[in-house]
Residue, then its C-alpha position, 0 to 999 in steps of 0.5 A: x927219681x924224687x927225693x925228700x930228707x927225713x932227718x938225715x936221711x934222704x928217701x928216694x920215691x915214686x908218686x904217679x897216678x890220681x885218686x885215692x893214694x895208696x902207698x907201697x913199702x917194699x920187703x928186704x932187700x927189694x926196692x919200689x921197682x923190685x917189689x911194685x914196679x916190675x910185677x906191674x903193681x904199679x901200673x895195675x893199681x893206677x888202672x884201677x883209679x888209684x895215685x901210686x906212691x912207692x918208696x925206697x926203705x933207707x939202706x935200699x935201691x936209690x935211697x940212703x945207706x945206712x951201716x949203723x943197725x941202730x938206724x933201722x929199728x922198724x919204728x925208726x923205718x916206719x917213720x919214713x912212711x910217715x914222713x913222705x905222707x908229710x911231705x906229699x901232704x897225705x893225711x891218711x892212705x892205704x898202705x900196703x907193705x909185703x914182709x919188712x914193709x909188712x911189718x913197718x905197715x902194722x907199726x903204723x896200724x897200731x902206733x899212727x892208725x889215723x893216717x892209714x885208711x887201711x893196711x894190707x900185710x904181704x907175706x907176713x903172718x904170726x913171724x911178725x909176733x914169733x919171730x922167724x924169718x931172716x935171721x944171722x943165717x942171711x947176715x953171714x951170706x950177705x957179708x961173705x966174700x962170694x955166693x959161692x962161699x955160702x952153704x946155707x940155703x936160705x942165706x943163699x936165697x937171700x945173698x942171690x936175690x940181693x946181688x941180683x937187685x945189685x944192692x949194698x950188702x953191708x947195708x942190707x946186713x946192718x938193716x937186717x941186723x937192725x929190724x928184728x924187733x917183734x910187735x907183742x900179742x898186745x900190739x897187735x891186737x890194737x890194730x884197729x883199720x881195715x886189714x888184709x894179710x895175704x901170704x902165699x900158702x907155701x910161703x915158710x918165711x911168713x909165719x901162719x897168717x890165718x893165726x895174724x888174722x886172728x889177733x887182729x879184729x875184723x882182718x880178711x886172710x887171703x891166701x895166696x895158692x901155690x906161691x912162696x915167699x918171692x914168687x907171692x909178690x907178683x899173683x894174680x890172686x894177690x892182685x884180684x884180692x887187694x882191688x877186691x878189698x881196696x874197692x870195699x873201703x870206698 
């Protein structure tokens, strides 16, 4: 699997496919295989003509792991986007990103928006602005000593996931610790490519992502029926609906 360093910090990756690049920023405690590769995400979008680059955020799948949360500040996370598009010379993308990676793909539709083309938010709605979603709750599952010892259920949701995807604990803990920053109404309202927010309509770790929509200009909301959290990522209504708005940007 390719690598580049951004710093220090080495960042695993895939770049597959030709045409138009679109680039894909997974969620926590996922990895580009999790999120992309195994829901056919990969595979369907080179279908459709497009080349397919995926990375692995630092502290995740092949990537570096990090133990300091002062590493994982979400324009610091953001940063390794930037940096593969640098070092595949991309000067401008699509970039899609689900939850984390949602909100590392708006960092960048308000801090860097000449080098997105647009930005597709996955499973992130107004938690982005209000906050929600994985909180210590996950950190404490993530740190105990067994899935066993953990009563919390959605520190339970999240502490099965990430020893199913058989990543480094210690490591999700400090990036979670570390990303908790929120954009303002102000940030978000500044986003100014072409946006699309798809979240699946039981999802209850998002946020409400018709109220995201609105403080965005211009932003499509697709909603995602029936389909929570973890079980969005893989829709056919997701995919129909990113080709769909991919097709328009031509």
């Amino acid at each position: 699997m390719p690598s580049f360093d951004n710093g220090a910090v080495e960042i695993a990756y895939l770049d597959e496919g030709e045409g138009d690049p679109i680039l894909l920023v997974h969620g926590f405690a996922s990895s580009k295989n999790v999120n992309w590769v195994y829901p056919t995400w990969v595979s369907d979008l080179r279908k459709n003509g497009r080349r397919v680059i995926a990375l692995d955020n630092r502290g995740h799948g092949e990537s570096a792991k990090l133990y300091d949360p002062a590493q994982y500040s979400i324009p610091m996370m953001a940063s390794d986007v930037v940096a593969l598009m640098d070092h595949l010379d991309i000067p401008r993308a699509d970039v899609m990103g689900y939850s984390l990676g949602a909100r590392m793909t708006a960092w960048l539709g308000s801090t860097r928006p000449e080098r997105l083309r647009s930005a597709i938010l996955g499973g992130i709605g107004m938690a982005m602005v209000d906050g929600g979603g994985p909180g210590e709750n996950v950190v404490v599952a993530l740190e105990a000593p067994s899935l066993e010892a953990v009563s919390d259920p959605v520190g339970r949701t999240f502490r099965a996931f990430a020893d199913q995807t058989r990543s480094d604990r210690r490591a999700l803990a400090a990036c979670l610790r570390g990303s908790r920053g929120l954009m303002s109404r102000e940030q978000v309202a500044g986003i100014n490519v072409p946006v699309l927010i798809a979240v699946g309509t039981t999802d209850e770790v998002a946020g409400s992502a018709h109220g995201l929509g609105e403080l965005i200009g211009g932003a499509e909301v697709l909603d995602i029926p029936n389909r929570d959290h973890m079980r969005a990522v893989g829709d056919k209504v997701y995919k129909t609906g990113v080709v769909d708005f991919l097709s328009r940007r031509a």
